[in-house]
Residue, then its C-alpha position, 0 to 999 in steps of 0.5 A: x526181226x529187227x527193229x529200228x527207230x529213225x526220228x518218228x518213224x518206225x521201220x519194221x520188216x515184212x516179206x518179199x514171199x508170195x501173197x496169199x489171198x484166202x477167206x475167213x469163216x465169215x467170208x471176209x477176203x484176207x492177203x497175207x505174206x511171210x515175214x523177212x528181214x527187209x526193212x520198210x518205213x511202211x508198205x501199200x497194198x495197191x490193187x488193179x484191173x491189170x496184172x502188176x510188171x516189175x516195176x509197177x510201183x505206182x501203178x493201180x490204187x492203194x487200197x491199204x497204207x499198211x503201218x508198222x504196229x505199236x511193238x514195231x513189227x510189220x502186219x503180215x496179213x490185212x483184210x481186204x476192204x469190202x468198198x469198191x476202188x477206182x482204176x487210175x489208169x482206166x478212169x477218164x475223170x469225167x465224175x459221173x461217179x462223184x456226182x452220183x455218190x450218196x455219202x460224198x465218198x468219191x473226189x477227183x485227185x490228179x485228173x481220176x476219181x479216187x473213194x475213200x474206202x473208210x467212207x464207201x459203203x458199197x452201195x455201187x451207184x458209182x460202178x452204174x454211173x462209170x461209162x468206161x468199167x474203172x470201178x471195181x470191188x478189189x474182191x472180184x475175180x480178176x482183179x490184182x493185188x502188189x505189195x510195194x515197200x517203201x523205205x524210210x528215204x522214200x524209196x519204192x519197192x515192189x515186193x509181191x504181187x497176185 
């Protein structure tokens, strides 16, 4: 694996091979991929009711900006957050959601409600309260996963997607 260090960012490598999508033993969702010699400053686990096309490098939420680890290699795998997730473009930004969450961790970026997973605890009041079906666990069956790369001068990639 190669690694370079460009002023304070670490760039590191990770795949443009399949992502896997599997459980542990204690149930937690895990999407991994293969290691490669591509170069990234950092990727985006993003996440969609609809599938990802080529492309599609903004489309769906992040769930996860994923970093380089301390030694400056690429995580090749990360556990899916059991928080739920909004649809950007399925959202019609009327803040039901916001208003009905009990720990303040739904706000409205840009026009669309957006949860902080660190602060969800997926008590699903704001999956009730949505009229037009744009919240989601990022766990449930039909929902899809791309990874997107992006380079040290801001350059987004879309690696895999599920």
């Amino acid at each position: 694996m190669h690694k370079l260090l460009l002023a304070v960012s670490v760039i590191a490598a990770v795949s443009s091979a399949d992502l896997t999508l599997s459980l542990t033993d204690s149930g937690i969702a895990v999407l991994s991929w293969i290691e490669s010699d591509t170069v990234f400053d950092h990727l985006e686990l993003r996440v969609s009711l609809s599938p990802f096309e080529e492309g599609d490098v903004g489309k769906g939420s992040v769930l996860r900006k994923i970093l380089p680890e301390r030694e400056g290699a690429m995580p090749t795998s990360i556990e899916i957050p059991g928080s739920f997730v909004v649809d950007p473009g399925v959202c019609i930004g009327c803040g039901l959601c916001i208003s009905q969450c009990p720990v303040g961790a739904i706000e409205k970026v840009d026009g669309t409600a957006v949860i902080d997973p660190d602060k969800c605890i997926a008590c699903g009041l704001c999956v009730a309260s949505c009229p037009v079906g744009a919240i989601f666990s990022p766990t449930s069956e039909g929902v899809h996963f791309a990874l997107v790369g992006i380079t040290a001068d801001g350059r987004r990639i879309l690696l895999e997607t599920y």
